[in-house]
N, C-alpha and C positions, 0 to 999 in steps of 0.2 A: 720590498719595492726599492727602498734606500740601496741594499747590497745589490740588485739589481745595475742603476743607476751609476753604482762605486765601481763598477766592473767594464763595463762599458767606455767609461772614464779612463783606466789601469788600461785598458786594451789597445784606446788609441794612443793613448801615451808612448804607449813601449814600442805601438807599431809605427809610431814618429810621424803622424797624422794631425798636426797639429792645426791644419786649416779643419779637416773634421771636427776635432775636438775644440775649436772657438768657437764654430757653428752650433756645437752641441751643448754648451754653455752657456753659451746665449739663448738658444732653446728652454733650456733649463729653469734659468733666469726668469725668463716669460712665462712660464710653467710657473716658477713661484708666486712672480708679479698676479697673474692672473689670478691666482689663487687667493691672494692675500685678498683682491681687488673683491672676488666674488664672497668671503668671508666677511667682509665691512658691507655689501649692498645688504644682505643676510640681515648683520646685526642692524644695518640703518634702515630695514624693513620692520625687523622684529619691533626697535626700540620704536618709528613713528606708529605701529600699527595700537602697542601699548599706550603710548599719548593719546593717539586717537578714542578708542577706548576709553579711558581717562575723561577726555574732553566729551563725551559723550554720555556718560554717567554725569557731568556735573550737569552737563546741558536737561538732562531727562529731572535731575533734581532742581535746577533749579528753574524748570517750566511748571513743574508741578509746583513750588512754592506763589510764583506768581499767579498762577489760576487761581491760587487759593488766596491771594490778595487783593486777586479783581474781585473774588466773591463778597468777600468783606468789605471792601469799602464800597462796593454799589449796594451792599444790605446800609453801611454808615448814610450813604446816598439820601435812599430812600427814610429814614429815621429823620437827619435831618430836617428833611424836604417836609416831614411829618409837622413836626416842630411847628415851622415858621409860617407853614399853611394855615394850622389851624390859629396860631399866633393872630394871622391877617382876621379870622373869622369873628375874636374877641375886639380887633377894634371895629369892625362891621357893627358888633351892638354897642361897643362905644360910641362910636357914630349914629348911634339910633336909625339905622338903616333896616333893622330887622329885631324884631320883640325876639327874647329867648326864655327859657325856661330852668329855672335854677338846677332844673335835673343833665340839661344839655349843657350848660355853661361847664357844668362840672366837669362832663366829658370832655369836653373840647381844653377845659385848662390841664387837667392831668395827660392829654395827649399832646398838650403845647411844652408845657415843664417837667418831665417825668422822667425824661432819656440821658441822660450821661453822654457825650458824644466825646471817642479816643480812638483814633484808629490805631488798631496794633497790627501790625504786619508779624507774618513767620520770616524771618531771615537768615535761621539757623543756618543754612547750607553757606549760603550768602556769607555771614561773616564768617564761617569758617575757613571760608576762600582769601578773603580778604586778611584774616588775622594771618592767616601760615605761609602766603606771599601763591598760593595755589591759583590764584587768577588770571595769571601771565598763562595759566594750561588754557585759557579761551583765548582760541585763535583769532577771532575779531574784533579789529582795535574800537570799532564802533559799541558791537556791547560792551565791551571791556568799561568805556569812559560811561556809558549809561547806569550799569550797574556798580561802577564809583560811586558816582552821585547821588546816588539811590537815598541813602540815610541824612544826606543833607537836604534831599526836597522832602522827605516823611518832616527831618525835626523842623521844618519850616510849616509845614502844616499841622503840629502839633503845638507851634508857639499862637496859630490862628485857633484851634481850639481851644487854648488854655484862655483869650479870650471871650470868644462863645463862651464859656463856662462862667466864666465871671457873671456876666451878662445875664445869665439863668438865674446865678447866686441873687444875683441884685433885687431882682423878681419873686424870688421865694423868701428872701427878707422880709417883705412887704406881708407875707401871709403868715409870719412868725408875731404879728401884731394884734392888738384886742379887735381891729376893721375887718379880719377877715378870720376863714376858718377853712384848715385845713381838713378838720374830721367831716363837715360835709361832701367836700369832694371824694374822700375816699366811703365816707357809706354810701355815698349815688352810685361809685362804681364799684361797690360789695369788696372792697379790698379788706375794710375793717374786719365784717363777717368772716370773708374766705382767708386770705392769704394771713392776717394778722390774728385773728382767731378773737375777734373783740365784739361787744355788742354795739350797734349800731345804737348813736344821739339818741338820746329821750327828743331833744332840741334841735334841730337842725336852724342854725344861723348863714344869712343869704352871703353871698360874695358879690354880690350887683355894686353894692359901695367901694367896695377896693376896687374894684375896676374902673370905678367912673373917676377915680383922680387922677388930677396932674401927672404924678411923681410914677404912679404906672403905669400910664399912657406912655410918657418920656422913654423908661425903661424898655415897657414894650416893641417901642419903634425903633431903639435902639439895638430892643433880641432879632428883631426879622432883619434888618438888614448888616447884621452881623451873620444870621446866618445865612443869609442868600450868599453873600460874600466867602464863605464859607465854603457853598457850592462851586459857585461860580471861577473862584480866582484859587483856589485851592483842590478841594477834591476833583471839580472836571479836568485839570491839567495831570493832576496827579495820576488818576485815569487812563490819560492819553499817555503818559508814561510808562505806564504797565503795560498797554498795550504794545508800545515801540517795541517794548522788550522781549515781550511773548512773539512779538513778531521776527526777529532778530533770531530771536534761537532757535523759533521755528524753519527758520532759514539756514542756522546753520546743520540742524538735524534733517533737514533734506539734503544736504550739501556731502 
């Protein structure tokens, strides 16, 4: 094709055609120009279709990490919620509002104090976006600055759990003492038997005293509205933040 072209060139040369031969170079010229022109749309196809791509793979990982982080903290949700409910039911008999039964007391405290509450999120994708500078591949500035933020609203509801947890501690202190007793609660709910492999008390000692004092009444009222607080000003926002976000990249995997 070249020697083609080279020949053509040498022809009108010699035949002293020299307005042919501008026109024909000029031709030519455009012939490369366009050439080059359609070789870069190519590679600026190729190279956004592979972004795309890209951004599409992290979008699909990392919706799927957050579904799995709504699941978790609406299971934390409800755990909590568990807590402080039945929390509210122990000072009902504090309150001598309702007779109870040393067998139901006991359920109702090992299901008030028994749970650990930590929300762990998976964020593996997540930070791995975030440590390698890969983030800037999500093309929307809006998730971009959401899922920034992400780890500064977790460790801000983890410093609200570290105090719930206090607050539990303080509570199960009180049954570390000669007023109350732990092995009754766990032979009424067969833990001793089943999960501990132990014989159940010759002696079963009551927990109606430890409850009726000051000191964990005070604690008490202090665990429920640490953890409503908990609910409320923490996990429901938090929530609503997983959702923005599930929403966002469901938006942009339509898109």
């Amino acid at each position: 094709m070249l020697r083609f072209f080279r020949k053509i060139r040498q022809r009108l040369v010699t035949e002293n055609k020299f307005s042919k031969y501008l026109l024909y170079a000029l031709g030519e010229i455009a012939l490369v120009v366009i050439g080059i022109l359609i070789a870069l749309a190519i590679n600026n196809w190729n190279e956004n279709r592979i972004l795309e791509n890209k951004q599409r793979y992290y979008l699909e990982g990392l919706k799927n990490e957050f579904e799995q982080n709504k699941i978790r903290l609406q299971n934390l949700i409800e755990v909590n919620r568990l807590s402080y409910q039945n929390s509210k039911r122990i000072v009902a008999v504090i309150d001598k509002s309702n007779d109870i039964e040393e067998r139901e007391l006991s359920e109702i405290l090992y299901n008030s104090f028994s749970y650990g509450i930590a929300y762990s999120p998976n964020n593996s994708l997540l930070n791995e976006l975030i440590n390698s500078g890969s983030l800037e591949g999500i093309s929307n500035p809006e998730l971009r600055k959401h899922l920034t933020g992400w780890e500064s609203f977790v460790q801000s509801v983890h410093i609200q759990e570290i105090s719930l947890g206090d607050q539990r501690e303080e509570i199960l202190e009180l049954f570390k003492t000669n007023d109350a007793s732990i092995r009754t609660i766990l032979d009424h709910l067969k833990v001793t038997t089943g999960e501990m492999g132990l014989a159940s008390a010759k002696e079963m000692h009551s927990n109606l005293d430890i409850i009726a004092s000051r000191e964990f009444e005070n604690n008490l009222l202090i665990f429920i509205l640490t953890g409503i607080a908990t609910e409320n000003a923490h996990y429901k926002p938090l929530l609503h933040e997983i959702e923005t976000i599930l929403r966002l990249i469901e938006n942009e995997l339509k898109n």
